[in-house]
PDB file of N, CA, C, O and CB in Angstrom:
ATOM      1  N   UNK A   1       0.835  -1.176   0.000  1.00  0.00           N
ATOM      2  CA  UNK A   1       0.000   0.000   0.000  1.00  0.00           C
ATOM      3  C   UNK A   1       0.885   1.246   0.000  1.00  0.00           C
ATOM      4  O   UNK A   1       1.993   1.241   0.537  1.00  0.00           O
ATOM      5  CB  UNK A   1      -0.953  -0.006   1.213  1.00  0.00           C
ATOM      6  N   UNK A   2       0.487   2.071  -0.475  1.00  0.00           N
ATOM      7  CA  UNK A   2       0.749   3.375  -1.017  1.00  0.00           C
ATOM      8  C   UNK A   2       0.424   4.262  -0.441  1.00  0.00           C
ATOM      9  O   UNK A   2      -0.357   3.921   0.448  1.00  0.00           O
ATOM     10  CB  UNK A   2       0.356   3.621  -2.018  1.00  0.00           C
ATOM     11  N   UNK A   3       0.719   5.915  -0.475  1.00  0.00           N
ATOM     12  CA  UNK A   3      -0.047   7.034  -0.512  1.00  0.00           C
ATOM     13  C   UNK A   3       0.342   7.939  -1.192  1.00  0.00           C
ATOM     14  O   UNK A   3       1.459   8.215  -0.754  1.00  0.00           O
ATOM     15  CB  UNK A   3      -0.269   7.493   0.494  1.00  0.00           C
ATOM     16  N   UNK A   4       0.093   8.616  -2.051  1.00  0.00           N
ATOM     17  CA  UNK A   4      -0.007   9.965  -2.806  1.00  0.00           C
ATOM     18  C   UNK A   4      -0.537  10.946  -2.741  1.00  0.00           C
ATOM     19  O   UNK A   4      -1.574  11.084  -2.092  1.00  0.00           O
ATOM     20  CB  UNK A   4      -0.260   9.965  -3.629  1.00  0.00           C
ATOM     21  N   UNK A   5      -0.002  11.830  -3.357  1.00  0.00           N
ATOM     22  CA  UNK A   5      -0.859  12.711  -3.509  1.00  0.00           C
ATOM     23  C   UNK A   5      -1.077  13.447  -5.388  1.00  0.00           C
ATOM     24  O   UNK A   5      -0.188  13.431  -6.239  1.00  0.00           O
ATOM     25  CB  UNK A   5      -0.328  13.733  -2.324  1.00  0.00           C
ATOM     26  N   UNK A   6      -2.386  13.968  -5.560  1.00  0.00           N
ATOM     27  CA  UNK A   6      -2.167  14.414  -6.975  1.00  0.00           C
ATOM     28  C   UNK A   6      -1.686  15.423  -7.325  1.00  0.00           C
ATOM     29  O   UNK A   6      -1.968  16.438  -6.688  1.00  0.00           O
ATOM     30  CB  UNK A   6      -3.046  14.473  -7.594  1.00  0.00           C
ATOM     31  N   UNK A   7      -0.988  15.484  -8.208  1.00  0.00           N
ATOM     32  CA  UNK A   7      -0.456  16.850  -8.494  1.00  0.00           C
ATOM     33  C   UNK A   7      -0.924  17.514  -9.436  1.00  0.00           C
ATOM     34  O   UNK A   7      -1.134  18.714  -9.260  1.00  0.00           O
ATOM     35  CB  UNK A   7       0.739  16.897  -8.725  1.00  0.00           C
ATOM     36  N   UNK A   8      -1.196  16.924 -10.634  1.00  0.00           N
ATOM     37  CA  UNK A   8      -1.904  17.635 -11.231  1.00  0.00           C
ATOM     38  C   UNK A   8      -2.366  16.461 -12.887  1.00  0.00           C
ATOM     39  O   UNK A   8      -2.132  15.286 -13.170  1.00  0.00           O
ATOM     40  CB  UNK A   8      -0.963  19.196 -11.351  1.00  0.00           C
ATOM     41  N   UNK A   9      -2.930  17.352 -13.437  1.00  0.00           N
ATOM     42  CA  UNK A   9      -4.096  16.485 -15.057  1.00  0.00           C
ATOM     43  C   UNK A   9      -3.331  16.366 -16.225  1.00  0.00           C
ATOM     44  O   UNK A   9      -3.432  17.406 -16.876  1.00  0.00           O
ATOM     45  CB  UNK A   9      -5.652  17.572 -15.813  1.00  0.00           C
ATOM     46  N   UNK A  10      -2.601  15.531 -16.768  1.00  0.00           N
ATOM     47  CA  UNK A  10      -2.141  15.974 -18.385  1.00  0.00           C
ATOM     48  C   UNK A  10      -3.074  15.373 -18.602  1.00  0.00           C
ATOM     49  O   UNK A  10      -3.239  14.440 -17.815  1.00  0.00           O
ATOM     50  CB  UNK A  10      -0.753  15.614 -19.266  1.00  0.00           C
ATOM     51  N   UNK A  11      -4.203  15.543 -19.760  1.00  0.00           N
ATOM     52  CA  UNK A  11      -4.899  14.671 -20.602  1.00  0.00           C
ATOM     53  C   UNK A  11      -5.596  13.589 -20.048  1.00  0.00           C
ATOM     54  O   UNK A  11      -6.276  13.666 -19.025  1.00  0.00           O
ATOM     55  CB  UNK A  11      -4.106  14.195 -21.463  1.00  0.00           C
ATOM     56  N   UNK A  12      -5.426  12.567 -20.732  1.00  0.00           N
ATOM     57  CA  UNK A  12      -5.964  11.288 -20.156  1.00  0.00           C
ATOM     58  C   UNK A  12      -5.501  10.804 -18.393  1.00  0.00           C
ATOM     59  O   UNK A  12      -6.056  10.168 -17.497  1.00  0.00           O
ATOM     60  CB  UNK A  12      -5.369  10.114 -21.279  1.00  0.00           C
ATOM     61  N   UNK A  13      -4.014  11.613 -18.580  1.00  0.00           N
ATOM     62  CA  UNK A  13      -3.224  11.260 -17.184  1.00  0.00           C
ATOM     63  C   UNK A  13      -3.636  11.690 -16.079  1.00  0.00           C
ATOM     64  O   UNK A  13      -4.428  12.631 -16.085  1.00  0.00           O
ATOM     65  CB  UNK A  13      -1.975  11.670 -17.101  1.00  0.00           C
ATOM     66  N   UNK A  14      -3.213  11.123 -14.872  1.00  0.00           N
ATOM     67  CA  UNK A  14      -3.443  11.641 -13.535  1.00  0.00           C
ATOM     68  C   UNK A  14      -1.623  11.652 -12.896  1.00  0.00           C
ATOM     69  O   UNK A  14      -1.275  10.660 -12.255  1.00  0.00           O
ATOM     70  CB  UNK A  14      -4.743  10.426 -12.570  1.00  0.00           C
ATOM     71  N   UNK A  15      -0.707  12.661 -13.098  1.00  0.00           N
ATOM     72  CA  UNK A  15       0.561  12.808 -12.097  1.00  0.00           C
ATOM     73  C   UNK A  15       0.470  12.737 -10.790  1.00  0.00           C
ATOM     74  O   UNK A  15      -0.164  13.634 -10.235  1.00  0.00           O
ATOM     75  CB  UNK A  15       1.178  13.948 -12.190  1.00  0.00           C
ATOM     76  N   UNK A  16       1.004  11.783 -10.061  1.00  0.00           N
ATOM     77  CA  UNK A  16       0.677  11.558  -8.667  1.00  0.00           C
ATOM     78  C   UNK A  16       2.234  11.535  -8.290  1.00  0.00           C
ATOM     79  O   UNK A  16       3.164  11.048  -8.932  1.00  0.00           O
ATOM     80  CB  UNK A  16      -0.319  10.106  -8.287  1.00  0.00           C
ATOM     81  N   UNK A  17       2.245  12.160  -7.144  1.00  0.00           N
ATOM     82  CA  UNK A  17       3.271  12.172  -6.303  1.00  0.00           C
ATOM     83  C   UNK A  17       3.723  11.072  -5.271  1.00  0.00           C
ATOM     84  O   UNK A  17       3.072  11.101  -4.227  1.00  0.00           O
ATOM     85  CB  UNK A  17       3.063  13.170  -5.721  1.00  0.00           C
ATOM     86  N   UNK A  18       4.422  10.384  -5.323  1.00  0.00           N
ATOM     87  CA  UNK A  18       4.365   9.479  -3.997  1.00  0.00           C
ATOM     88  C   UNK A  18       6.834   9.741  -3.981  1.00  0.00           C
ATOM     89  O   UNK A  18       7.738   9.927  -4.796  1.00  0.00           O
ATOM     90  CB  UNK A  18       3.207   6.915  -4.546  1.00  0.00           C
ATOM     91  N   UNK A  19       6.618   9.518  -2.175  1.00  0.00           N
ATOM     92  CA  UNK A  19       7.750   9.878  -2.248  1.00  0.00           C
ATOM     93  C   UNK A  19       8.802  10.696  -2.749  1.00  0.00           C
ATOM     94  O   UNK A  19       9.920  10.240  -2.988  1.00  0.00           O
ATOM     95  CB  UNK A  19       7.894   9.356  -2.337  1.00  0.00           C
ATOM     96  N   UNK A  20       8.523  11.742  -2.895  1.00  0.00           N
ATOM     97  CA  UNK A  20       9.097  12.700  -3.935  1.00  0.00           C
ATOM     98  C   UNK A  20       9.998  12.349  -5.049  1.00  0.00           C
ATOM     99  O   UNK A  20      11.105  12.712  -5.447  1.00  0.00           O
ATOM    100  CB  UNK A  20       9.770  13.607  -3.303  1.00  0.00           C
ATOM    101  N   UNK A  21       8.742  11.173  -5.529  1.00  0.00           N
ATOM    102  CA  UNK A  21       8.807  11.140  -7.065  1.00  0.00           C
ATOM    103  C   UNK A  21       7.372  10.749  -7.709  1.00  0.00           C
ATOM    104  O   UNK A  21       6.360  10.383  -7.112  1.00  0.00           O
ATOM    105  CB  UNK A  21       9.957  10.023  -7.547  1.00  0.00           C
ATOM    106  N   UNK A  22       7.601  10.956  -9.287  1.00  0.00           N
ATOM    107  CA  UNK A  22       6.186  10.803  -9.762  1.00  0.00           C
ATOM    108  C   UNK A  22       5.779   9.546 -10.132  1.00  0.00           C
ATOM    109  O   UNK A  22       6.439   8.507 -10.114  1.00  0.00           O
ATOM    110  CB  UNK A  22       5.917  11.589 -10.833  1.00  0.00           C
ATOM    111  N   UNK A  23       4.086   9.808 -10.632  1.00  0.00           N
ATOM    112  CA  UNK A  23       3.926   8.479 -11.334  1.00  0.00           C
ATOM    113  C   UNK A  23       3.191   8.933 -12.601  1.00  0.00           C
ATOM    114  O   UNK A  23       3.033  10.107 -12.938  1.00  0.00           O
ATOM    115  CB  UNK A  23       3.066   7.295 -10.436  1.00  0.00           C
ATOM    116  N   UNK A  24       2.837   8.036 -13.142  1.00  0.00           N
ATOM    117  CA  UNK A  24       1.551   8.242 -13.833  1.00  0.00           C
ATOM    118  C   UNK A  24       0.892   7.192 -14.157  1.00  0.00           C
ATOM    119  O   UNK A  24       1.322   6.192 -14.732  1.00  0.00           O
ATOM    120  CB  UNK A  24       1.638   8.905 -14.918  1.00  0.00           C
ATOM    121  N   UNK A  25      -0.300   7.439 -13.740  1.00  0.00           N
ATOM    122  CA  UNK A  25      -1.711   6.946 -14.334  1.00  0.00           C
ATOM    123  C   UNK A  25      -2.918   7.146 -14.877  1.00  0.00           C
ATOM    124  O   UNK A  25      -3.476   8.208 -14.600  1.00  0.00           O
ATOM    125  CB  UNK A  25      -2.085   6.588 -13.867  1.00  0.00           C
ATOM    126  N   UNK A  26      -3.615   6.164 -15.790  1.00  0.00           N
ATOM    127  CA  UNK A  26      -4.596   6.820 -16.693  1.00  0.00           C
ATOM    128  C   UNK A  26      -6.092   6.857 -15.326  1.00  0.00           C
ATOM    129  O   UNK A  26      -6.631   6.147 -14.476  1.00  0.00           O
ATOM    130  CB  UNK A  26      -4.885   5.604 -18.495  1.00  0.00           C
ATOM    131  N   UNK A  27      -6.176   8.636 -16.128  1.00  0.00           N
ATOM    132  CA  UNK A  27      -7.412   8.901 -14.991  1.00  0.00           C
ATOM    133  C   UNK A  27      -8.465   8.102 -15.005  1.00  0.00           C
ATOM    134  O   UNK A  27      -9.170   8.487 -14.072  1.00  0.00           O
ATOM    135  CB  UNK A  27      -8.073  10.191 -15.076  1.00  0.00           C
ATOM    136  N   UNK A  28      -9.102   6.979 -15.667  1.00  0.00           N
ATOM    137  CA  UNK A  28      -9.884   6.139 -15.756  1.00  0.00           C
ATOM    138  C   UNK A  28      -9.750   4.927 -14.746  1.00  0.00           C
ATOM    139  O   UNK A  28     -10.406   3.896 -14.600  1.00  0.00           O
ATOM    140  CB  UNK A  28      -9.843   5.864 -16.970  1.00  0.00           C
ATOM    141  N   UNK A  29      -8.334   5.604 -13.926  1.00  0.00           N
ATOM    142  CA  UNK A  29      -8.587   4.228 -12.600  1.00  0.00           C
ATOM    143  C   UNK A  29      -8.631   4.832 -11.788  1.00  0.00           C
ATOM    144  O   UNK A  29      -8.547   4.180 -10.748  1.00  0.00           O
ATOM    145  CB  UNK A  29      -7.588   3.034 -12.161  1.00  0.00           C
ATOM    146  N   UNK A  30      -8.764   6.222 -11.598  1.00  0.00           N
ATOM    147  CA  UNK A  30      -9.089   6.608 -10.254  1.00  0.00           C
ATOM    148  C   UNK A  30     -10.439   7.463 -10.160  1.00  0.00           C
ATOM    149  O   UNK A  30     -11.010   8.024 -11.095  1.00  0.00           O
ATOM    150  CB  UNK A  30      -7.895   7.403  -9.683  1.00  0.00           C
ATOM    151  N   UNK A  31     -10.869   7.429  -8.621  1.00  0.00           N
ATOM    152  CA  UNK A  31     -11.994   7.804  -8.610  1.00  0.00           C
ATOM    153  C   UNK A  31     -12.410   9.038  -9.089  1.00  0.00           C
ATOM    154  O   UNK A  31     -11.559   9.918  -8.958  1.00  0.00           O
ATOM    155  CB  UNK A  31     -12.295   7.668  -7.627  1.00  0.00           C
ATOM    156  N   UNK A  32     -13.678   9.447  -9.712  1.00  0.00           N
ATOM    157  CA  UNK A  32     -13.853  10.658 -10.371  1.00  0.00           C
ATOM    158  C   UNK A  32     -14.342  11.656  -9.814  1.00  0.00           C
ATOM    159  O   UNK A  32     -15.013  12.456 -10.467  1.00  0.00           O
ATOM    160  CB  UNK A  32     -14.464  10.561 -11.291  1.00  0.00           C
ATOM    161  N   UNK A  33     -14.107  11.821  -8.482  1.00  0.00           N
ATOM    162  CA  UNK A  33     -13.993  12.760  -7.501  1.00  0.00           C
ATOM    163  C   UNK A  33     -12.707  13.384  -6.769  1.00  0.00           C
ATOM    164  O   UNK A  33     -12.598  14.218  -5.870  1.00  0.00           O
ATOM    165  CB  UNK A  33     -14.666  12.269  -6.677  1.00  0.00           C
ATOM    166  N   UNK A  34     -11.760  12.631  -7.528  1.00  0.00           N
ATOM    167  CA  UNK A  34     -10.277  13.072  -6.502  1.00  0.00           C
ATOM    168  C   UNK A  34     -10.007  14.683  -7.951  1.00  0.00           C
ATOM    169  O   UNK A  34     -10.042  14.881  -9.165  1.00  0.00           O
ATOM    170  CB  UNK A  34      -8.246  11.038  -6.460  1.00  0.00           C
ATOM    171  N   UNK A  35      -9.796  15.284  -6.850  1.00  0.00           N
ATOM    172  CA  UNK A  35      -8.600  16.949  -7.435  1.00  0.00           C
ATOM    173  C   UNK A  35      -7.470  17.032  -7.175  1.00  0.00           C
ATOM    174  O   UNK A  35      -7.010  16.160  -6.439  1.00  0.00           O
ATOM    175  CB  UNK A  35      -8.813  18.417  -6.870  1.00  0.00           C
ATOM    176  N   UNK A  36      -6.643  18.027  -7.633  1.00  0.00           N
ATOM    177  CA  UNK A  36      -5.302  18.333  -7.772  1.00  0.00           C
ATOM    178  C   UNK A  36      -5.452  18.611  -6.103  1.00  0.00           C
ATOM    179  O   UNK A  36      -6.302  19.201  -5.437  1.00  0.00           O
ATOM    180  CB  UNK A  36      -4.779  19.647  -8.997  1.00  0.00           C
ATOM    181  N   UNK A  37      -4.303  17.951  -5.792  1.00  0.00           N
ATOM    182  CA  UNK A  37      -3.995  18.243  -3.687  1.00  0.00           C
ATOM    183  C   UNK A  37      -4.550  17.415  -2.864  1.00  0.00           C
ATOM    184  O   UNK A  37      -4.352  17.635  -1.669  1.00  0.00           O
ATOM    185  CB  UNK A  37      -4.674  19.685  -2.881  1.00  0.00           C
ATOM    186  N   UNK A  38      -5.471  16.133  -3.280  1.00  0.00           N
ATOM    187  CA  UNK A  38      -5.725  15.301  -2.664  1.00  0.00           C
ATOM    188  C   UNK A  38      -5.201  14.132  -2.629  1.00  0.00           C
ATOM    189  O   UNK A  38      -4.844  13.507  -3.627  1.00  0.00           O
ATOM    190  CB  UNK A  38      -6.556  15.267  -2.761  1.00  0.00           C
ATOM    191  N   UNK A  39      -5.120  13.763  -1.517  1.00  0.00           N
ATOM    192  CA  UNK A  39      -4.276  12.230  -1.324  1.00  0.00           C
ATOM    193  C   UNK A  39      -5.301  10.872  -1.079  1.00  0.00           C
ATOM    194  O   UNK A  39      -6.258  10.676  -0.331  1.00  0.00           O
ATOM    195  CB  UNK A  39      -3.177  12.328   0.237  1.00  0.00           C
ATOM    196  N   UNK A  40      -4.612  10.065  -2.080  1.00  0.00           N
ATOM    197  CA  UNK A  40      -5.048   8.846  -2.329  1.00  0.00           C
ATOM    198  C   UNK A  40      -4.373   7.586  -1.963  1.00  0.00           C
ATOM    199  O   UNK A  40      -3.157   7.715  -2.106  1.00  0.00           O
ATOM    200  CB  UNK A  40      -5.218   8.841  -3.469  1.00  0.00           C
ATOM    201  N   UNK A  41      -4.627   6.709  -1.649  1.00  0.00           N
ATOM    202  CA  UNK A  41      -3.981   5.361  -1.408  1.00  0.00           C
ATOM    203  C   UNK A  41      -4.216   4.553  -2.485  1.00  0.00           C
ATOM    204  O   UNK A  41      -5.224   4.469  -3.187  1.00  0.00           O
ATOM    205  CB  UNK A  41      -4.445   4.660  -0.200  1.00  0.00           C
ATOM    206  N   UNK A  42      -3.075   3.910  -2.545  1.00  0.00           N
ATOM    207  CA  UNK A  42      -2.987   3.046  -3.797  1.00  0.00           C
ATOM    208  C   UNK A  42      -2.371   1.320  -3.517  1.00  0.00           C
ATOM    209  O   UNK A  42      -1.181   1.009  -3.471  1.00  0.00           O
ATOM    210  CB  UNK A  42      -1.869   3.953  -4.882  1.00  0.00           C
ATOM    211  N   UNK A  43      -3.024   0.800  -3.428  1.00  0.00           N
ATOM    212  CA  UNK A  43      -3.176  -0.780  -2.890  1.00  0.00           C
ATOM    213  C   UNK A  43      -3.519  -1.519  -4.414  1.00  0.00           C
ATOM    214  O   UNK A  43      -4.628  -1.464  -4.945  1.00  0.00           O
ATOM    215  CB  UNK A  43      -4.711  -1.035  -1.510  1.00  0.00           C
ATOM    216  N   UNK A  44      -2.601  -2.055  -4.859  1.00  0.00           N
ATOM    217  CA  UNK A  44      -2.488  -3.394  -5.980  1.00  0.00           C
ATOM    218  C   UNK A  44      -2.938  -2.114  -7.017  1.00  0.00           C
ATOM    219  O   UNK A  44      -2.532  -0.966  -7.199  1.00  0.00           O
ATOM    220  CB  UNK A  44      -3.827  -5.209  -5.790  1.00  0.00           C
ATOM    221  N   UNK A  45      -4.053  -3.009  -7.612  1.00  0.00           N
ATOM    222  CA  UNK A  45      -4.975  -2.160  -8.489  1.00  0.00           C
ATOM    223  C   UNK A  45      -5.777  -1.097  -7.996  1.00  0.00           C
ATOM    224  O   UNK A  45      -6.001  -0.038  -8.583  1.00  0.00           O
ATOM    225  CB  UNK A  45      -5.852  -2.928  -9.079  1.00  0.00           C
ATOM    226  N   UNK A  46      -6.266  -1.504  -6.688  1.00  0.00           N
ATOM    227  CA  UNK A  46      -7.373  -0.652  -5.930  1.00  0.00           C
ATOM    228  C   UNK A  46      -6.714   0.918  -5.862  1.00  0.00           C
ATOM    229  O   UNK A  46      -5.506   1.092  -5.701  1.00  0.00           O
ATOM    230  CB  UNK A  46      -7.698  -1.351  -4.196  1.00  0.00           C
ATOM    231  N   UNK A  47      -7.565   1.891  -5.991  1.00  0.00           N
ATOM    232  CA  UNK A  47      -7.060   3.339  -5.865  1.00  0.00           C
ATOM    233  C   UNK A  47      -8.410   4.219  -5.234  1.00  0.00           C
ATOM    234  O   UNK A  47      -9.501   4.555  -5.696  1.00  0.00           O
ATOM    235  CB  UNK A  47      -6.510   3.971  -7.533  1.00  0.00           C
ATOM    236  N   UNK A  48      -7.619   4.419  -3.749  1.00  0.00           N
ATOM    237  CA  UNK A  48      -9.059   5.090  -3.396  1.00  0.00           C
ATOM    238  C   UNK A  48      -8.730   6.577  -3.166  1.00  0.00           C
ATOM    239  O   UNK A  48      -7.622   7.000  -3.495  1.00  0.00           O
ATOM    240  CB  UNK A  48      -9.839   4.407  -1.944  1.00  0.00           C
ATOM    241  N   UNK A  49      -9.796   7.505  -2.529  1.00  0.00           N
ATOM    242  CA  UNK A  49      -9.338   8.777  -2.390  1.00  0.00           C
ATOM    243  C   UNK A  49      -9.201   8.326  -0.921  1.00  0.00           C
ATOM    244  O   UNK A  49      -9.623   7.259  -0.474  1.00  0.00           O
ATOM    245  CB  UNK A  49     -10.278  10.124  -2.884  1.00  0.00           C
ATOM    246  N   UNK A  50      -8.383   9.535  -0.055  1.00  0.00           N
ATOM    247  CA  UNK A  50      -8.538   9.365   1.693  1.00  0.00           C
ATOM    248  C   UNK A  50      -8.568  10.609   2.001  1.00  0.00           C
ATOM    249  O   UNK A  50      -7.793  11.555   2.135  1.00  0.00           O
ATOM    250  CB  UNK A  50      -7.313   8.600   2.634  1.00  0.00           C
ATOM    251  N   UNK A  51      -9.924  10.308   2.099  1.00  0.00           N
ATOM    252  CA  UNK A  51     -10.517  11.973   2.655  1.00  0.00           C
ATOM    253  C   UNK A  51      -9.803  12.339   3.964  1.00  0.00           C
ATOM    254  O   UNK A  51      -9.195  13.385   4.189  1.00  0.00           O
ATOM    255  CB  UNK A  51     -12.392  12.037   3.081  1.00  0.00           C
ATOM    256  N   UNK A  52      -9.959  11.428   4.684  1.00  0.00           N
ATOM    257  CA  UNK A  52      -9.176  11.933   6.294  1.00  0.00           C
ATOM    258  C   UNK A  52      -7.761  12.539   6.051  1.00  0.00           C
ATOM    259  O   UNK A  52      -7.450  13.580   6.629  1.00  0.00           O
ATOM    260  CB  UNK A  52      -8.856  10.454   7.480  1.00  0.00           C
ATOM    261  N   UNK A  53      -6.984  11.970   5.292  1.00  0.00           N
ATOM    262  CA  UNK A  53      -5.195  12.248   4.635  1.00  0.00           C
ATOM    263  C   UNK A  53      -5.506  13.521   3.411  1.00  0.00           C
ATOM    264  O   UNK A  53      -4.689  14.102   2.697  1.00  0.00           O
ATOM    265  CB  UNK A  53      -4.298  10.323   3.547  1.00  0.00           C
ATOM    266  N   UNK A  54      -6.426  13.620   3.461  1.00  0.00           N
ATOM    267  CA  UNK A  54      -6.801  14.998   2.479  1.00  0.00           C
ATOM    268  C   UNK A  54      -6.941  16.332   3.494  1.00  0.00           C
ATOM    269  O   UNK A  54      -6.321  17.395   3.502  1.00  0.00           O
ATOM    270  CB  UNK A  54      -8.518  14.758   1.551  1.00  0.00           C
ATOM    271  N   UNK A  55      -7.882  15.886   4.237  1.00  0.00           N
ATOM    272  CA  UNK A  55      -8.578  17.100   5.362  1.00  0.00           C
ATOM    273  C   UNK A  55      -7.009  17.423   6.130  1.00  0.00           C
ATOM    274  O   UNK A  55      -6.708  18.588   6.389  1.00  0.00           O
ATOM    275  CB  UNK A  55     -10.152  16.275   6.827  1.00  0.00           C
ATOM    276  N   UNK A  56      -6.059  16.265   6.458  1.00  0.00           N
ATOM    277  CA  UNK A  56      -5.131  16.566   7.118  1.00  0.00           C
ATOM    278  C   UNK A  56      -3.917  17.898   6.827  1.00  0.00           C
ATOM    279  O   UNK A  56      -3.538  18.881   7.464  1.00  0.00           O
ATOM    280  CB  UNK A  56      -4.697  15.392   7.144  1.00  0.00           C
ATOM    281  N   UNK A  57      -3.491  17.075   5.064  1.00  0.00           N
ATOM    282  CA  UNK A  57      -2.988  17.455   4.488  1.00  0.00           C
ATOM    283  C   UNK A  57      -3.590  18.937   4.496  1.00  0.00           C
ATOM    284  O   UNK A  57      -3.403  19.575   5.533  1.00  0.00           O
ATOM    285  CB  UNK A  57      -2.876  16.669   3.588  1.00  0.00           C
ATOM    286  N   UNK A  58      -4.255  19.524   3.513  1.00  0.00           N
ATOM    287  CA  UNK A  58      -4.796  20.486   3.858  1.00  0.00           C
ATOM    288  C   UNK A  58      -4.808  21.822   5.100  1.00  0.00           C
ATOM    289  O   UNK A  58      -4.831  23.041   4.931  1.00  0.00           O
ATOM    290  CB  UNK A  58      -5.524  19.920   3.796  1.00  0.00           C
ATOM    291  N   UNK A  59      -4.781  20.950   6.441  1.00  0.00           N
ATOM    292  CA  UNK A  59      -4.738  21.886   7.230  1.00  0.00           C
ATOM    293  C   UNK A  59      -3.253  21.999   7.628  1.00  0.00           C
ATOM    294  O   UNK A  59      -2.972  22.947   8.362  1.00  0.00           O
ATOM    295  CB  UNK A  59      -5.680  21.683   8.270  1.00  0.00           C
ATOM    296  N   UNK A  60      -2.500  21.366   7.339  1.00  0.00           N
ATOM    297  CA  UNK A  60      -1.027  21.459   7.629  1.00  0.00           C
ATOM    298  C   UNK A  60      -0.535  22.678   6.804  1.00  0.00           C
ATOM    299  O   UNK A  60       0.177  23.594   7.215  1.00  0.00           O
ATOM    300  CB  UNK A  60      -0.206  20.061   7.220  1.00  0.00           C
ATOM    301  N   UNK A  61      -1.188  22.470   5.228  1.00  0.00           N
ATOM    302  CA  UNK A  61      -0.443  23.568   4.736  1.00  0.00           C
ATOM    303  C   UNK A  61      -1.481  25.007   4.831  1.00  0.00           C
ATOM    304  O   UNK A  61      -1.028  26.087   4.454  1.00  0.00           O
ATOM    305  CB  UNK A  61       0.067  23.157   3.115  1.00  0.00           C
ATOM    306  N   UNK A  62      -2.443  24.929   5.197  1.00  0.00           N
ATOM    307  CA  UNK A  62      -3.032  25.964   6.077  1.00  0.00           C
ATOM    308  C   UNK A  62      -2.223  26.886   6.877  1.00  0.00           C
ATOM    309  O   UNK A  62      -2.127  28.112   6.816  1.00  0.00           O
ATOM    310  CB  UNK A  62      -3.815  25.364   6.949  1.00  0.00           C
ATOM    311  N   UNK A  63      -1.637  25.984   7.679  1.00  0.00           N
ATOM    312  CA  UNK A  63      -1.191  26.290   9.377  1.00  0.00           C
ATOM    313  C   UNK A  63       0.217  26.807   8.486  1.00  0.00           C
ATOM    314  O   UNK A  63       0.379  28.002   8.737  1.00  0.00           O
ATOM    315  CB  UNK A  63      -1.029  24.559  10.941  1.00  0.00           C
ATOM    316  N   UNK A  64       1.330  26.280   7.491  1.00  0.00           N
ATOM    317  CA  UNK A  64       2.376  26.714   7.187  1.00  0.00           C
ATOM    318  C   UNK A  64       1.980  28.149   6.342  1.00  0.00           C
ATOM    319  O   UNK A  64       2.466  29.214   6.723  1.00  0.00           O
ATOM    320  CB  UNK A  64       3.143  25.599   6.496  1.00  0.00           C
ATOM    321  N   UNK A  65       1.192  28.101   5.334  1.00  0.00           N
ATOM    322  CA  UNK A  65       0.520  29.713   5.001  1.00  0.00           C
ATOM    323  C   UNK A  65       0.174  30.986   5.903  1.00  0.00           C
ATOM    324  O   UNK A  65       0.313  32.187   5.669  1.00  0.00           O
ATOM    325  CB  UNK A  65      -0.769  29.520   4.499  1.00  0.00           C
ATOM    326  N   UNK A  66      -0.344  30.278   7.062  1.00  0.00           N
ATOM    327  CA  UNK A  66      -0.714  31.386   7.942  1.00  0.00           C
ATOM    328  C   UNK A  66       0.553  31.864   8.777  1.00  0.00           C
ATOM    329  O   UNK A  66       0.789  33.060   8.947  1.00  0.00           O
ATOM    330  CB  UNK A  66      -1.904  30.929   8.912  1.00  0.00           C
ATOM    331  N   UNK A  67       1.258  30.967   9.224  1.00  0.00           N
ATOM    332  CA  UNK A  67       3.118  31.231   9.690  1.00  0.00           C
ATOM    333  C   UNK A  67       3.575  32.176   8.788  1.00  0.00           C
ATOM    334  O   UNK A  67       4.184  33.178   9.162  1.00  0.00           O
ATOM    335  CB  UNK A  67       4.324  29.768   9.487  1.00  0.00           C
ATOM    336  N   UNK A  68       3.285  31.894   7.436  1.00  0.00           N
ATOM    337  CA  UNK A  68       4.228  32.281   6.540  1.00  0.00           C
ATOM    338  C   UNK A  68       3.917  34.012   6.536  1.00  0.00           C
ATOM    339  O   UNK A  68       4.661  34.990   6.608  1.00  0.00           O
ATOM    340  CB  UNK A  68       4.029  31.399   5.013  1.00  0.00           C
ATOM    341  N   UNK A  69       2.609  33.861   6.429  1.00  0.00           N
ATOM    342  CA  UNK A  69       2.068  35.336   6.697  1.00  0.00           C
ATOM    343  C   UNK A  69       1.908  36.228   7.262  1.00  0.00           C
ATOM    344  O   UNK A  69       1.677  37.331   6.766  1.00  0.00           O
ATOM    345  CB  UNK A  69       1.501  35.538   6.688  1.00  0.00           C
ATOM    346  N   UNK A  70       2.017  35.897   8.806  1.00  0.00           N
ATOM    347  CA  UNK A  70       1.854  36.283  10.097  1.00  0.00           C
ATOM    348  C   UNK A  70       2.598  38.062  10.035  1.00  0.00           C
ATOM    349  O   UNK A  70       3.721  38.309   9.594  1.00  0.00           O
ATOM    350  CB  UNK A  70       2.712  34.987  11.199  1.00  0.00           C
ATOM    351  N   UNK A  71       1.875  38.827  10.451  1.00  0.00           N
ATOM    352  CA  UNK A  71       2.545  39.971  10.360  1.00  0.00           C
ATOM    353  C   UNK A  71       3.461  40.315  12.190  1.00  0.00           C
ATOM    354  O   UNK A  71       4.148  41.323  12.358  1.00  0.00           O
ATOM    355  CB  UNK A  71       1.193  41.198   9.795  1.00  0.00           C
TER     356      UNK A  71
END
């Protein structure tokens, strides 16, 4: 098992990040609800989204934006 995250759409493709390196796969195996910045797990064939590792993700780089900004 896996985790990624997406980075972004060429075409048919889905660029996924895992380990700071890429992959690619055709967007027709993953679910048709995942967006660019969400993290997915990737087990054999199975490819799901993980909302909980999404919401996380998310607020981490929240919390580093608002640091970053802080006057």
């Amino acid at each position: 098992m896996q985790k990624g995250i997406i980075d972004r759409f060429e075409g048919d493709l889905v660029v996924i990040e895992i380990e700071n390196s890429t992959i690619n796969i055709p967007r027709k195996k993953l679910p048709k609800e995942v967006n660019v910045g969400d993290q997915i797990i990737i087990d054999g064939d199975h490819i799901a989204l993980d909302t909980e590792g999404t919401k996380k993700l998310r607020a981490e780089i929240d919390t580093m934006a608002d640091d970053l900004f802080e006057e």
